[in-house]
C-alpha positions as CSV (number, residue, x, y, z in Angstrom):
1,X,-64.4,-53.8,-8.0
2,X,-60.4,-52.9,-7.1
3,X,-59.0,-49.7,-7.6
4,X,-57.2,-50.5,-11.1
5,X,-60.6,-50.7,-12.2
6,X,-62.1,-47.4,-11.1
7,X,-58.9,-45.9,-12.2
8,X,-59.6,-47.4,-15.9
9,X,-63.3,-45.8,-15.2
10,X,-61.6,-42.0,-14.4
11,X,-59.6,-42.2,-16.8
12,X,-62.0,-43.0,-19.5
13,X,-64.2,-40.5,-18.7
14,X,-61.3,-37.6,-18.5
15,X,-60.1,-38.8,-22.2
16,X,-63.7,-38.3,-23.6
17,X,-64.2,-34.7,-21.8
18,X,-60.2,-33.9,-23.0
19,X,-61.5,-35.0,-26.6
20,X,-64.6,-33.0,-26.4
21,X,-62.2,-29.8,-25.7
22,X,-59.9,-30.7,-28.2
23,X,-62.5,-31.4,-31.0
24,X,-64.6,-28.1,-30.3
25,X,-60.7,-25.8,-29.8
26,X,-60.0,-27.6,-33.4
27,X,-62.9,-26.8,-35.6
28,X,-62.8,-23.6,-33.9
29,X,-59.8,-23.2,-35.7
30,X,-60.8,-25.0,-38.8
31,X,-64.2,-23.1,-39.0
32,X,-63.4,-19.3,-38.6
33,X,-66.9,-17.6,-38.7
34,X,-66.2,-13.9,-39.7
35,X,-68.8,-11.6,-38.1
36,X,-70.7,-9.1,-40.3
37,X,-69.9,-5.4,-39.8
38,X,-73.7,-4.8,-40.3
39,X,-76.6,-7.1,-38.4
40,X,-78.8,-9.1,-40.7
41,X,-82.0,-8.5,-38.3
42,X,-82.1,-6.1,-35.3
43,X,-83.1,-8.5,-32.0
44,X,-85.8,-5.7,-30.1
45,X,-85.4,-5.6,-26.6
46,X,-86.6,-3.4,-23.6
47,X,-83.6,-1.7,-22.6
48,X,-83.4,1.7,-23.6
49,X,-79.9,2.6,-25.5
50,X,-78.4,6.3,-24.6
51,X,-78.1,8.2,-27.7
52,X,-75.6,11.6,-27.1
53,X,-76.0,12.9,-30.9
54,X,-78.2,15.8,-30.5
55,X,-79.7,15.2,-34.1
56,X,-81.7,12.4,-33.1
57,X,-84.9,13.2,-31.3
58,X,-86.0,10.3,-29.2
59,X,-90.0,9.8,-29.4
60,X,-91.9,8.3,-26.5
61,X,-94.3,5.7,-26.4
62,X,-97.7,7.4,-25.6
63,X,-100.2,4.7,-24.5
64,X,-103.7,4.8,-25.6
65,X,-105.1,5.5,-21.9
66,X,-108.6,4.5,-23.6
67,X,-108.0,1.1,-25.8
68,X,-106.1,0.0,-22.2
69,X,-108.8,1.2,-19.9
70,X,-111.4,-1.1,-22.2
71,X,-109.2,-4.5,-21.6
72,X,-110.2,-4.6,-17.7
73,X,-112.6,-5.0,-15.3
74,X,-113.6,-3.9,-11.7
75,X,-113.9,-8.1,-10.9
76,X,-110.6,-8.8,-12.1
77,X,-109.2,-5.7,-10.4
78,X,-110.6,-6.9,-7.0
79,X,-108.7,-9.9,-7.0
80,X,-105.4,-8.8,-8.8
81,X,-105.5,-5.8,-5.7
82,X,-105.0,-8.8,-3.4
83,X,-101.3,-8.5,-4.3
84,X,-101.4,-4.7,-3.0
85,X,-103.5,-5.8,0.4
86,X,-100.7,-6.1,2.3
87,X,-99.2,-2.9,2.2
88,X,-102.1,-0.5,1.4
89,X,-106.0,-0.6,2.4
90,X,-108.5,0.2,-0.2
91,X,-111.5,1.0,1.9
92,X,-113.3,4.6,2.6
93,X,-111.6,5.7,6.0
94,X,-108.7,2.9,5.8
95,X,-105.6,3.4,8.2
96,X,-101.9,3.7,6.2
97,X,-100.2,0.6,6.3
98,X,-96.6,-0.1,5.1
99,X,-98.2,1.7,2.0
100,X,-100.6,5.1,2.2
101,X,-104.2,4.0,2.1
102,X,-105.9,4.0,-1.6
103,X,-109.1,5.5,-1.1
104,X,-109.5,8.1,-3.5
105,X,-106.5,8.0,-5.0
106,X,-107.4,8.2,-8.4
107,X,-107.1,12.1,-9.4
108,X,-105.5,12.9,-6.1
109,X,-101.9,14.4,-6.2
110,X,-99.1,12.2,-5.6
111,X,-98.3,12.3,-1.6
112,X,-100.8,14.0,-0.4
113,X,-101.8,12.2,2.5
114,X,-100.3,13.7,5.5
115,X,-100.1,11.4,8.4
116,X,-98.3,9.2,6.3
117,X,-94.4,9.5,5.9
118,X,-93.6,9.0,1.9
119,X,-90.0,8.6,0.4
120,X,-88.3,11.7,-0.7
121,X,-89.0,11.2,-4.6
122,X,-92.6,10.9,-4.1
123,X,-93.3,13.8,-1.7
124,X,-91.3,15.9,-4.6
125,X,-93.2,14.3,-7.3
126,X,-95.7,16.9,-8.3
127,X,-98.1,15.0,-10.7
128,X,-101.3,14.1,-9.7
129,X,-102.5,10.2,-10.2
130,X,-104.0,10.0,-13.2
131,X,-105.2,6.9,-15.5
132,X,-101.5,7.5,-17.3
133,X,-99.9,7.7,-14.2
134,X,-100.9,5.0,-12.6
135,X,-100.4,2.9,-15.4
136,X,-96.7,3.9,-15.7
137,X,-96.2,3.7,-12.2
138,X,-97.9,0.1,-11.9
139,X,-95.3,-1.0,-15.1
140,X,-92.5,-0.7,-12.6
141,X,-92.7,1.3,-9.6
142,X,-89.4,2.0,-8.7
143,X,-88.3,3.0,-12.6
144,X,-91.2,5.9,-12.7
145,X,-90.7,7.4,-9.5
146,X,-86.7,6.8,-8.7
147,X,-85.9,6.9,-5.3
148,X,-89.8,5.8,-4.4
149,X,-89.6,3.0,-1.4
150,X,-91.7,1.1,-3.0
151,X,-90.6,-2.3,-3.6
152,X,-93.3,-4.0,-5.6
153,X,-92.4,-6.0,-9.2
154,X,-95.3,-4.1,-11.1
155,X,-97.8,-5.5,-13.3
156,X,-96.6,-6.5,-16.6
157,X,-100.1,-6.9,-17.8
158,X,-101.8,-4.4,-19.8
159,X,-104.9,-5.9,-18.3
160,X,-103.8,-6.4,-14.7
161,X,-102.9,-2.5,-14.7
162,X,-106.2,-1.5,-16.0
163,X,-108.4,-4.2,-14.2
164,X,-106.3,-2.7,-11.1
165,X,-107.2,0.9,-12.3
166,X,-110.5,0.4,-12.7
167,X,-111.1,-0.9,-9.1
168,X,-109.3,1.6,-7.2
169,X,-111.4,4.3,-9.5
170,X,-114.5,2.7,-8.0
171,X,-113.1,2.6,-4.4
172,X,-113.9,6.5,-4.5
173,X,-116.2,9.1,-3.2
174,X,-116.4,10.3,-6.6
175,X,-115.1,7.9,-9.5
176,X,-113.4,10.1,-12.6
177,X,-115.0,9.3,-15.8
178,X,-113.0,6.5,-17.4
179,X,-111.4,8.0,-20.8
């Protein structure tokens, strides 16, 4: 093949892409879609939208702590924790590892451990880690406790979290009644 011929070839294939412009710039202007001022259906998403009129009272979603608890199990937990293994220890007398150790953490208050050095956010945080909390915090780590140095994706599982829950519940001296 010469080079008149792959010449005829390039310029083939820029006319086609030119008249693919020029055909979508025309009925552009031929078919002028006018938006409406008003939405026909509202798209939900999970961002939350800032609202600076004081009139509107913004509600948060309260989870049902007891309809989640019932979707998991300790089994399911035990494996799904294998994701948390390699930054925190889960057993009775465990050292810290990139993460605080686990044991007992279930009712205890947020960094409490003392040999271990937490971030800022979470030695201020003065909640103790409830079923709620823990459910929250497992959602997304770092958008519970901003500024935690946590770097884990979260669960987005309603059954992950509780299956996770429920295991680190039983990896206690004394398990808190599940709700």
């Amino acid at each position: 093949m010469d080079s008149f011929e792959i010449n005829k070839i390039i310029a083939a294939i820029l006319m086609v892409a030119l008249l693919i412009i020029g055909i979508s710039k025309v009925s552009d202007l031929v078919f002028y879609v006018e938006k409406p001022e008003t939405p026909g259906y509202i798209v939900e998403t999970d961002q939350v939208l800032k609202v600076d009129d004081p009139n509107v009272k913004v509600v948060e979603a309260k989870v049902d702590i007891a309809a989640l608890m019932a979707l998991g199990d300790v089994i399911s937990g035990e494996k799904i924790f294998k994701k948390c293994a390699a930054c925190h220890s889960i057993v009775k007398g465990g050292k810290n590892n990139i993460g605080p150790a686990l044991y007992n953490v279930v009712g205890r208050k947020v960094g409490l451990i003392s040999d271990y050095k937490y971030s800022k956010a979470m030695s201020e945080y003065k909640k103790a880690w409830t079923f709620e909390e823990l459910n929250g915090y497992l959602i997304k780590p770092a958008k519970w406790i901003k500024g935690t140095k946590m770097s884990f994706a979260g669960l987005r599982k309603e059954k992950d979290r509780a299956s996770v829950i429920k295991y680190l519940n039983q990896n206690s001296d004394n398990p808190l009644p599940l709700p």
